[in-house]
N, C-alpha and C positions, 0 to 999 in steps of 0.2 A: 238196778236203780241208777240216775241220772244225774249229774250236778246241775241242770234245771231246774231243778226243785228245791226251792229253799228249806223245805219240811216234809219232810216223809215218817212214818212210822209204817212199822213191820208187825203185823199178827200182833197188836199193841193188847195187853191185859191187865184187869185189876179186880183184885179180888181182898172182901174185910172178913176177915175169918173165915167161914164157911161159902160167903154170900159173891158171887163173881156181878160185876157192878159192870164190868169195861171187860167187852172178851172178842179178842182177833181183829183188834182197828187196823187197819192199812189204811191212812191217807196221804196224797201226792196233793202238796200245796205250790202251784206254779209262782215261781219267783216274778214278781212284780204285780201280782191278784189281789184279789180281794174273795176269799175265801169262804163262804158261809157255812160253818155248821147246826145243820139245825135237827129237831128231834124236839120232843114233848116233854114237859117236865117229868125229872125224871130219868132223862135216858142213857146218860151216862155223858153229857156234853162238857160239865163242870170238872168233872173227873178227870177226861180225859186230855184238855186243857191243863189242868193241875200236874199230869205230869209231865208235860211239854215244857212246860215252866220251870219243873224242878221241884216244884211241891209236892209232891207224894212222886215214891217209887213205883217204879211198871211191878207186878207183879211176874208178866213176864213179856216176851215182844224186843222190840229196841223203839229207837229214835235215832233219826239221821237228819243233822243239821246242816245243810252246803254240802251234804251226801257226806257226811261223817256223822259217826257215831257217839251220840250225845255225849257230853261230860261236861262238867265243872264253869271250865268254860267254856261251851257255849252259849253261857247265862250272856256275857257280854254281844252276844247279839239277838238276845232274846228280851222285849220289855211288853209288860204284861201289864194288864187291869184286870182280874180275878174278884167278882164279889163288890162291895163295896169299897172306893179307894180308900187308902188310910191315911187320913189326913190329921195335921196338929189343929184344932178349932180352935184353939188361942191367937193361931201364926195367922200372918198374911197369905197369899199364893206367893210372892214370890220368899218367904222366911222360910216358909214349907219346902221349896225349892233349893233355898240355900243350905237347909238339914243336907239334902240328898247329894248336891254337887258336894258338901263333904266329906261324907259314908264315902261317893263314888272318885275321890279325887277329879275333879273335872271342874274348868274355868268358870268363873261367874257370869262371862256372855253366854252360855250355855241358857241361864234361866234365861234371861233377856229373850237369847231364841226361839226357846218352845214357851214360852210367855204369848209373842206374837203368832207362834204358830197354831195355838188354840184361842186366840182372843179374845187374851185376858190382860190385857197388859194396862189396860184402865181402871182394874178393882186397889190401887191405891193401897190403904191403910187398912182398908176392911178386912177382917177375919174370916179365915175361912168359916168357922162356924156360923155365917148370917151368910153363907152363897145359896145360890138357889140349889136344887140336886143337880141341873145341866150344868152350872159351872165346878160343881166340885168332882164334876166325871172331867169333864175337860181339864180341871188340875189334876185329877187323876193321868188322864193319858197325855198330861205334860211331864208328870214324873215319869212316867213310862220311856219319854220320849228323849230323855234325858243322855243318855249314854250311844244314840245316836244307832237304836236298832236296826237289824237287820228283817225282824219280823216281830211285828206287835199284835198279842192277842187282846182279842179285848171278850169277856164274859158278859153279854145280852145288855151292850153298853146302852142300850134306849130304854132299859126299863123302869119303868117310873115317869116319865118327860112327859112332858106336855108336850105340843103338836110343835110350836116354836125352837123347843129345846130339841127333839127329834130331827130337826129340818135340817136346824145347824150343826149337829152332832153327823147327821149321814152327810152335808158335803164335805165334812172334817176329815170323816175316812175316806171319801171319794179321790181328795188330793195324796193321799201319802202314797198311793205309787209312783207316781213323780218325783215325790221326795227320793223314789230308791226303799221305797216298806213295804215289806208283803204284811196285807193282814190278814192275821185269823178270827175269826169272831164266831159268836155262838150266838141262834137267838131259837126263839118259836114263833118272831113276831113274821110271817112270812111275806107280809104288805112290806113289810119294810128292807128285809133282805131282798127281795125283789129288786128295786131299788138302787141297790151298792153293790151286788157282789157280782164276781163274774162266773167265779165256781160255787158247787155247792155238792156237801155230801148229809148223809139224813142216815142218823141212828135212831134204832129204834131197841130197846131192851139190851142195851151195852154195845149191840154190835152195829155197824155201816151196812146200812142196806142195798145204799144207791153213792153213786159218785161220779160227776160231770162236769163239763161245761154247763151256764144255764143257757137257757133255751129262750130267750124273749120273748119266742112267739107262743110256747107252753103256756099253760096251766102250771102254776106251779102248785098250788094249793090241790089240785085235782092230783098231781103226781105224790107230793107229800100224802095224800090220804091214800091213795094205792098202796106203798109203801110201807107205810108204820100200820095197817092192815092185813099186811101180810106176813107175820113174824117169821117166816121160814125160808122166805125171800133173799139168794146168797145176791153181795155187792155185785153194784153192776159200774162199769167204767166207759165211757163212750170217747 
C-alpha cells in the first residue's frame, strides 16, 4: 500500500449479529480525487462510510489514513456529512458554526472561511430551521469543513435538491481538490456522479465489485448494470 492514497481500506467488514452488511472492502481513494462510491440502496455504502468516519467499528479489515492505520486521530483529518446534517434550527449558520469552532478549539475566521466557501455568507439572521434543504447541506459540509480536512465524505449529498440546488452543490465538490480535499462520496444518482467524480468503485451486496478510474468515454450506467447483476463478480481495478 502507498502513501498516495489518502484512504485505503483492507478486506474492510461489518457485520450486526448474524447479518454480514459490509464484507472484504478494499478501496484506494487517490489523494486529490473525487471519489464515487456507488451501489443501490441498500448496499452497504452508508456503512461503510460510517466506519471511515469512526462511527461504527470494522468488524473486521483495517483503515489506512496517509497509509497509517486508522485511530483516534485521524478524526482530525477526516470531516464527514453522514445522513442528514445536524443542525441547531433555532441558530444562525454562522451561531451553528460558532457551537463547533468551540467543541473544536479553532478561531472564528474559520466560520468566516467556510461561510464563503459554501455561499452562505449572506443568510444574515435567518435560522437555520427556514433554509432551504440545499443550504443546510451546504452548512452541513461547512461544519465538515471546519477543522480544515484532509478528506471529506459526504453520504448522497444531492438527495433531495432540486436541479438548482444540485448544480451548485456538484461545482462545490468540484473545487475542493484544489483546496487540497480528497472527497469521498456515496450516491446511486449515476447522472450526477458522472459529473464530479474522477474515480468510482460500485458495491453491490456489501462487497466492491468494480474499482477505477472513470471512463468518460463509457457508459457508465450500462457498466453499473453489468456489475450489481452479477453478484459473484470478484473487484476489478484498472
Amino acid at each position: 500500500m502507498t502513501a498516495h492514497y489518502v484512504l485505503q481500506t483492507d478486506r474492510l467488514g461489518k457485520r450486526f449479529k448474524n447479518v454480514t452488511v459490509v464484507d472484504d472492502v478494499s478501496l484506494a481513494v487517490r489523494e486529490g480525487a473525487v471519489y464515487g462510491l456507488l451501489g443501490p440502496n441498500g448496499a452497504g455504502k452508508t456503512t461503510v462510510l460510517k466506519m471511515i468516519a469512526g462511527l461504527l467499528r470494522p468488524t473486521e479489515g483495517r483503515i489506512l489514513v496517509g497509509g497509517k492505520p486508522w485511530s483516534r486521530s485521524s478524526l482530525g483529518q477526516i470531516g464527514s456529512l453522514i445522513e442528514a446534517p445536524a443542525l441547531y434550527g433555532n441558530l444562525t449558520a454562522r451561531e451553528n458554526l460558532k457551537v463547533h469552532t468551540m467543541m473544536l478549539g479553532l478561531p472564528d475566521n474559520r466560520i468566516d472561511e467556510v461561510l464563503e466557501t459554501v455561499s452562505l455568507t449572506h443568510t444574515g439572521r435567518k435560522r437555520a430551521s427556514q433554509f432551504s434543504l440545499g443550504m443546510k447541506q451546504r452548512l452541513g459540509i461547512a461544519i465538515a469543513l471546519l477543522k480544515r480536512p484532509r478528506l471529506l465524505i459526504l453520504d448522497e449529498p444531492t438527495n433531495g435538491l432540486d436541479p438548482l440546488g444540485i448544480q451548485d452543490l456538484r461545482e462545490l465538490i468540484r473545487s475542493f481538490p484544489a483546496q487540497g480535499i480528497t472527497v469521498l462520496l456515496s450516491s446511486h444518482a449515476l447522472n450526477e456522479v458522472e459529473q464530479i467524480v474522477d474515480d468510482i468503485g460500485i458495491i453491490s451486496g456489501g462487497r466492491l465489485r468494480h474499482q477505477g478510474r472513470l471512463d468518460r468515454g463509457a457508459d457508465l450506467e450500462a457498466l453499473f448494470m453489468e456489475v450489481v447483476r452479477k453478484p459473484g463478480r470478484e473487484a476489478a481495478a484498472r
